[in-house]
C-alpha positions in Angstrom: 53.0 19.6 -29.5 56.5 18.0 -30.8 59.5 19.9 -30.3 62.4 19.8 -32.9 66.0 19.9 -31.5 69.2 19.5 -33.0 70.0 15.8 -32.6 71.7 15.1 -35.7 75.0 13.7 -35.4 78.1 15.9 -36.0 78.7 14.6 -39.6 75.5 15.3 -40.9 75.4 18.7 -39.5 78.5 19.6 -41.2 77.7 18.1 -44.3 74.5 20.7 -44.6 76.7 23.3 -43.0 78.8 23.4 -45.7 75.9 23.8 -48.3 73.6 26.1 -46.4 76.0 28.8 -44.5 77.5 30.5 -48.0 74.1 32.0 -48.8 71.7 32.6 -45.5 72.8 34.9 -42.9 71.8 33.5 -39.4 72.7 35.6 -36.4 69.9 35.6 -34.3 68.1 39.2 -34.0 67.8 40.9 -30.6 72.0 40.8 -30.3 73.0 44.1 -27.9 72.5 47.2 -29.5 75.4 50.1 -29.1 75.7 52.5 -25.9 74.5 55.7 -27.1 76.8 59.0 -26.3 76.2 61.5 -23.8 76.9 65.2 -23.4 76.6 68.0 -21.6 73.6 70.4 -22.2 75.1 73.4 -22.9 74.8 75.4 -19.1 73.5 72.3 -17.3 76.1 72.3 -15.2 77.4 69.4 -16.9 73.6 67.9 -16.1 73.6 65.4 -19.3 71.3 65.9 -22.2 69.7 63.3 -24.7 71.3 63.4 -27.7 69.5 62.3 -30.9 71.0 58.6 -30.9 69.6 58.4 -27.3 65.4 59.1 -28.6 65.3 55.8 -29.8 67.0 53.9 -26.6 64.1 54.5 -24.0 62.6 50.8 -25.1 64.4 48.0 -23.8 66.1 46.2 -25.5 64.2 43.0 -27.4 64.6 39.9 -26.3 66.9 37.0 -28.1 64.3 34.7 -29.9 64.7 31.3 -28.4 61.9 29.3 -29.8 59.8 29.5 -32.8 56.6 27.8 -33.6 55.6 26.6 -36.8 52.7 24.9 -38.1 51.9 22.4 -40.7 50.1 20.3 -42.4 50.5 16.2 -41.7 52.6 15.4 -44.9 55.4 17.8 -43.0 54.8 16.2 -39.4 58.1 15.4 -38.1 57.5 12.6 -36.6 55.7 10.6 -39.2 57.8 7.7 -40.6 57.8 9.0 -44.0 61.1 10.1 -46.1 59.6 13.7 -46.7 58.9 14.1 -42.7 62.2 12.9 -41.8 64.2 15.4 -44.5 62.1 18.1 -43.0 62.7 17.2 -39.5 66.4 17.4 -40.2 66.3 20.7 -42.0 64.9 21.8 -38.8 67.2 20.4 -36.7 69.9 21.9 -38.9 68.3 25.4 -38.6 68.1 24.9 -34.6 72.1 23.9 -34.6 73.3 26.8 -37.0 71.1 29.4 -34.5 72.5 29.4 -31.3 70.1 25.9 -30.4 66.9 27.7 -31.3 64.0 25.4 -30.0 61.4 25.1 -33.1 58.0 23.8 -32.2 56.1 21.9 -34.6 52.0 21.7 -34.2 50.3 19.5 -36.9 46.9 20.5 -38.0 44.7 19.4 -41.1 45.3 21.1 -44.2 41.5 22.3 -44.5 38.5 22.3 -43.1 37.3 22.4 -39.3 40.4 22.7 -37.0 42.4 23.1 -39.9 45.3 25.7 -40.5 43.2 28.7 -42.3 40.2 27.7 -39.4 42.7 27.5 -36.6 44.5 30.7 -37.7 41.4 32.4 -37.9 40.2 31.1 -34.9 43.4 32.0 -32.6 43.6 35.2 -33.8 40.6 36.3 -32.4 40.4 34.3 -29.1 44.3 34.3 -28.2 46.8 36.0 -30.6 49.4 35.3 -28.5 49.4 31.8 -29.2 49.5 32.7 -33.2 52.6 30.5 -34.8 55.3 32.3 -36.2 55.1 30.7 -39.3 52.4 29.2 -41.4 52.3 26.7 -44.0 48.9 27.4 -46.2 47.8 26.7 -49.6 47.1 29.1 -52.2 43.4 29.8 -51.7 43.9 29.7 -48.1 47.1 32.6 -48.3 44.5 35.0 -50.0 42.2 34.3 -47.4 44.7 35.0 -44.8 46.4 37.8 -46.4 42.8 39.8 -46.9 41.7 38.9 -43.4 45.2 40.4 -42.2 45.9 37.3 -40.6 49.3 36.8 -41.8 52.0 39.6 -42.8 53.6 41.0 -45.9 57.1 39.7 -46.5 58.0 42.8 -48.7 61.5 44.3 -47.1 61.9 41.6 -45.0 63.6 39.3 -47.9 64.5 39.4 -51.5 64.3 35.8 -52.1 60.8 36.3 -54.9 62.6 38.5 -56.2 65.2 35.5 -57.4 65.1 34.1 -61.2 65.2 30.4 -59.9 61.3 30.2 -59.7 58.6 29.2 -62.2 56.2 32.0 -62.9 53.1 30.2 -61.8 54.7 29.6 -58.8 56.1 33.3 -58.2 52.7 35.0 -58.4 51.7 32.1 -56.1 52.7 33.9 -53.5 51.7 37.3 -54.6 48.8 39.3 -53.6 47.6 42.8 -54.8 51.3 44.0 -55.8 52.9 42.5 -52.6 54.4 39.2 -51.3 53.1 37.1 -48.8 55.1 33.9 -48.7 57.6 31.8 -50.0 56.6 28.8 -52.1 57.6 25.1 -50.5 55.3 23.1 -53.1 53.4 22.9 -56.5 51.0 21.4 -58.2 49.3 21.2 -61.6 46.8 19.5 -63.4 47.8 16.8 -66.1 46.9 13.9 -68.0 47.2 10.5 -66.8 47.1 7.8 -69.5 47.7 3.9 -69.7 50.8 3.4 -72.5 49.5 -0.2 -72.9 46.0 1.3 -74.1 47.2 4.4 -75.7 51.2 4.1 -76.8 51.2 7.3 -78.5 49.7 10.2 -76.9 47.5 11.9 -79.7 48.0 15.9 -80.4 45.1 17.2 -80.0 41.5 16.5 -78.1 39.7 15.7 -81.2 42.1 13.0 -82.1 42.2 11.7 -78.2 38.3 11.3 -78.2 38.4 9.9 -82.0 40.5 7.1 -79.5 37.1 6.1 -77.9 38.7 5.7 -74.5 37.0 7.4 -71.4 38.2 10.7 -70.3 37.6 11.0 -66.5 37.6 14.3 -64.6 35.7 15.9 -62.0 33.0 17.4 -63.9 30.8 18.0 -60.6 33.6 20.5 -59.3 32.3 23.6 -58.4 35.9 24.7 -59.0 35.5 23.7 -62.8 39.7 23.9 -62.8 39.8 21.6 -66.1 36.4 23.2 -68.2 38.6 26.7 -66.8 41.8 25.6 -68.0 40.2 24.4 -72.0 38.8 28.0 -72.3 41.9 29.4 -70.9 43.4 27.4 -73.8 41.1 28.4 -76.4 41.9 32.1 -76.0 39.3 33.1 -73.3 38.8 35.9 -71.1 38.1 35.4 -67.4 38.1 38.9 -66.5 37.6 42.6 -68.1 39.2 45.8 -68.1 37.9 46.7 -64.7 38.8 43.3 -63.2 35.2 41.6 -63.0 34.3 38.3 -63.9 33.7 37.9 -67.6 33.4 34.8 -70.4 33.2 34.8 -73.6 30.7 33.2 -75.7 32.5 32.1 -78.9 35.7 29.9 -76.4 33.2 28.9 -74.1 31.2 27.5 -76.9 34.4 25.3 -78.9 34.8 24.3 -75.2 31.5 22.6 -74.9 31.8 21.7 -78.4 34.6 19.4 -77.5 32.4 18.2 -74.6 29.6 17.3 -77.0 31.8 15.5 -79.3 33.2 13.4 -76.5 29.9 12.3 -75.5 28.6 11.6 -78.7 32.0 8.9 -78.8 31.4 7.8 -75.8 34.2 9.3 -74.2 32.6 11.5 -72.1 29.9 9.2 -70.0 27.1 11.3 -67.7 28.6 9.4 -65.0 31.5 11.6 -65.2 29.2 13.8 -63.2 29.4 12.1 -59.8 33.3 13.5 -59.5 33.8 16.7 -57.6 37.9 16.5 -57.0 40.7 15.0 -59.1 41.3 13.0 -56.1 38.0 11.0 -56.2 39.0 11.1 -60.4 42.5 9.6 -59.6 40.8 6.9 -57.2 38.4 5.9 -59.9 41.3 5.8 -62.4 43.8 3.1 -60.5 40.6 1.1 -60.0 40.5 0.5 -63.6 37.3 2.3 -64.6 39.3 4.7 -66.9 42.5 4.8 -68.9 42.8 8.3 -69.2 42.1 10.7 -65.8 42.6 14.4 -65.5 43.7 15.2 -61.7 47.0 16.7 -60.0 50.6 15.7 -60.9 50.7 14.9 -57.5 48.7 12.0 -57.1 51.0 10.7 -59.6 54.2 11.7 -57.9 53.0 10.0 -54.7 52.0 6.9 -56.0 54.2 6.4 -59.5 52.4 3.4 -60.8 54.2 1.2 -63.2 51.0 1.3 -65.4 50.7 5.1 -66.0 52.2 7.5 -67.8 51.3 11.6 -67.4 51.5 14.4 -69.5 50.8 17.9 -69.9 46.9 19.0 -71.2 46.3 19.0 -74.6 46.3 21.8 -76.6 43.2 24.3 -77.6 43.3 27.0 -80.6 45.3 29.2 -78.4 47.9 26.7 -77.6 48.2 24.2 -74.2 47.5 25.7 -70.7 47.0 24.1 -67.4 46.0 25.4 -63.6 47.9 25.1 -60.5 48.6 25.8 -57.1 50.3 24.7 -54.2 51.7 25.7 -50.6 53.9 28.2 -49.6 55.4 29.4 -46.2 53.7 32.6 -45.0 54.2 34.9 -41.4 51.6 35.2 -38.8 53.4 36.8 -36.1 53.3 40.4 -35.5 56.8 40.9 -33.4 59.0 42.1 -35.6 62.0 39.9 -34.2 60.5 37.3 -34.6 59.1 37.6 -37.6 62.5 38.3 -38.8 63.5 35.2 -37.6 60.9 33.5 -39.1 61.5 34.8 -42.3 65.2 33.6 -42.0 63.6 30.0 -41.2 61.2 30.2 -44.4 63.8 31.0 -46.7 66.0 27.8 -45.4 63.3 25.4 -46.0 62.8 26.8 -49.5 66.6 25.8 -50.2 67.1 24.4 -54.0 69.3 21.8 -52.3 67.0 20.6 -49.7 63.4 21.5 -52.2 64.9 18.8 -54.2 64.9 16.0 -52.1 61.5 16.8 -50.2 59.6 17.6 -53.2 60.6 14.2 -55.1 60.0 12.4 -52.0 56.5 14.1 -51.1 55.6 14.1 -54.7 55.0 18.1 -55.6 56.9 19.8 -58.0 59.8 21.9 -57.4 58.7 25.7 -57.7 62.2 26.6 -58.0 63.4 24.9 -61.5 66.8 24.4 -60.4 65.8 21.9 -57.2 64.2 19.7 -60.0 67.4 19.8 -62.2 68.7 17.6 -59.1 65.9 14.3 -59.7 67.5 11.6 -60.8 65.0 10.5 -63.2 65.7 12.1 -66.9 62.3 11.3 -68.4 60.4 12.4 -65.4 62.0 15.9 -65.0 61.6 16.8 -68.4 57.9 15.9 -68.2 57.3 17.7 -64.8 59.4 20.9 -66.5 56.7 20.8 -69.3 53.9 20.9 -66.9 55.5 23.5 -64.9 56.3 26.0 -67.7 52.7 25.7 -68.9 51.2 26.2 -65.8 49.1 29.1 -65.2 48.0 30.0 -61.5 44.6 29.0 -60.6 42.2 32.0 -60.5 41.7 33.9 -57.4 39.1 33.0 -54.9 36.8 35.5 -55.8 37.0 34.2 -60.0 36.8 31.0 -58.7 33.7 31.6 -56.5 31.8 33.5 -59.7 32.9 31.2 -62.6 33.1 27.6 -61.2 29.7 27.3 -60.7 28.5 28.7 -63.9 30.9 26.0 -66.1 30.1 23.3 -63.3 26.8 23.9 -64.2 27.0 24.2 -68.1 29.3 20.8 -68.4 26.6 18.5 -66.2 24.5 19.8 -68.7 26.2 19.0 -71.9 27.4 15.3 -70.1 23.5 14.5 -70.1 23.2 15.7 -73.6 20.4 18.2 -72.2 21.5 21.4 -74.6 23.8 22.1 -77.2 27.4 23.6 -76.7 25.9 27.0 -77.8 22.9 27.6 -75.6 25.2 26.2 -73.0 27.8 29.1 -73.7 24.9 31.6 -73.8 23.8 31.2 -70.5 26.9 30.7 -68.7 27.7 34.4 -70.5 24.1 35.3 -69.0 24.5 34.4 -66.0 27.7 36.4 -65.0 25.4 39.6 -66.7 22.8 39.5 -64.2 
């Protein structure tokens, strides 16, 4: 457990101040409510009656919050020596100074898997809810897990922040679940296109031209996810889903999709080997070793890494125009007090501050989801490329789309890698399959 306090010295403090007070309220809740007014029942003997302010004064008063806890992943640990933990330790702090000394407790978990945040959550709220954080960082696929399990809690009425034009779309309905709000968005990512300028100085316009290149095109074509095969049909026009919201794909975009696939392999582009990558982090690895020069995989394993060898941009176009997926992690409430989830609300909103989402996002390496924190990066060329991707990206499908689909592309692009079927018969029984 590592407690946060405000340390920071006296000119820092005001410095923030300055910035933050104009536009977050932060008197702590629980302050003392009003003395209700008595009277006289009428021939009590001047005996004294409840009055209708009084109905609502027989609980006691809550409580002043005095500590929060939060919980995070490792890349917001406050006590790691990075430049991201230490802004977001000080954001803390900041928060702590400008309510009343609030102590903020910090518990680091992994980001998925066993013991993770999702697991933990999960796990906690059945064994001992009253050790539940007060606030929760979780990705996207994790918040709809959370938010359908009722493990964390609507934010609608308890802040108007989503409701704010400074955020990109893909990012808005990132915290958005069946009509309401469940969090406030700290971080995204999308995929892109990595390249080598040395190899390629000109980025070609279209796929057929890039594979014309003969240059490997590496991406994870063993994801059960199938984001990038997802993202091409999304580009080519495709449907994911019908009028009565099931899982649906279409046979003629599915088909120009594996087309393209085809093509690349018959140039080369597109080697079978492609098949032992199942994330666009393994994709990425296999990139900076030199066994491609052009990789598919998040914008953020660029951002973290910047190398001086690499340039990214956004997907190519399909017939329909360019589209990529994305994601990312937002800040979501798993307490069920009311003060403090009001409270934690209050926090949430101050660590999604354009002002301070600028610095921690260019020093994590995510993008902004609020356009005006990346006006602030310093870097021309690398803002306007990250604002391309950004206004582009569409949010990745929901679990349950995810869950049906992936597997049926996964399994139609290994195929067409090892030159087993054509792009047609491929299309047909991924369509098939979804039938059944």
């Amino acid at each position: 457990m590592k407690k946060i306090r405000g340390l920071l010295g006296l000119g820092l403090v005001l410095a923030m101040l300055l910035s933050a007070c104009e536009s977050l309220p932060f008197d702590l809740p629980g302050a003392q409510q009003p003395t209700p007014t008595l009277t006289p029942a009428p021939g009590s003997g001047g005996e004294m009656a409840p009055t209708p302010e009084m109905t609502t004064t027989a609980e006691a008063t809550p409580e002043p919050v005095t500590e929060l806890t939060v919980w995070v992943p490792p890349e917001l640990d406050p006590t790691a020596e990075t430049e991201a933990s230490q802004l977001f330790a000080a954001q803390l702090a900041l928060f702590s100074d400008l309510n009343n000394g609030l102590e903020i407790v910090v518990r680091v978990k992994a980001t998925t898997g066993t013991g993770g945040l999702l697991d933990a959550l999960t796990a906690t709220s059945a064994a001992a809810p009253e050790a539940l954080p007060d606030l929760i960082a979780l990705s996207r696929p994790d918040l709809e897990t959370a938010a359908l399990k009722s493990l964390i809690y609507p934010l609608d009425g308890m802040t108007t922040l989503p409701n704010d034009a400074d955020w990109y779309g893909f990012a808005r309905e990132m915290a958005l679940l069946q009509g309401s709000t469940f969090g406030l968005p700290y971080a995204a990512d999308a995929l892109v296109l990595a390249y080598r300028p040395e190899v390629l100085p000109e980025m070609p316009g279209s796929w057929d031209e890039l594979i014309e290149q003969e240059q490997v095109l590496a991406f994870p074509a063993d994801s059960d996810q199938a984001l990038f095969t997802l993202a091409l049909y999304r580009a080519e026009g495709g449907l994911i889903q019908d009028n009565q919201r099931r899982p649906v794909l279409e046979l003629e975009p599915l088909s120009n999709v594996f087309g393209l696939f085809q093509a690349g392999v018959r140039a080369g582009a597109l080697p079978d080997w492609l098949n032992q990558y199942q994330t666009p982090g393994q994709v990425w690895s296999s990139y900076r070793e030199g066994q491609s020069n052009l990789a598919v995989t998040w914008l953020s394993n660029y951002l973290k890494d910047q190398p001086g060898d690499t340039n990214v941009t956004t997907l190519l176009p399909m017939s329909a125009g360019a589209v990529t997926l994305g994601g990312g992690m937002s800040w979501t409430v798993a307490t069920a007090i009311p003060t403090r989830q009001a409270l934690a609300v209050q926090l949430a909103e101050f660590l999604v501050q354009p002002e301070f989402l600028a610095e921690w996002t260019a020093a994590a390496g995510y993008i902004p989801p609020r356009p005006s924190a990346l006006e602030s990066w310093t870097d021309q060329g690398l803002r306007n490329t990250v604002d391309q991707v950004a206004l582009m990206t569409r949010l990745r499908p929901t679990n349950d789309l995810i869950s049906s689909l992936g597997p049926i592309l996964r399994e139609g692009t290994r195929q067409i890698l090892q030159d087993l079927v054509d792009p047609g018969q491929a299309a047909q029984v991924a369509v098939d399959s979804l039938e059944e």
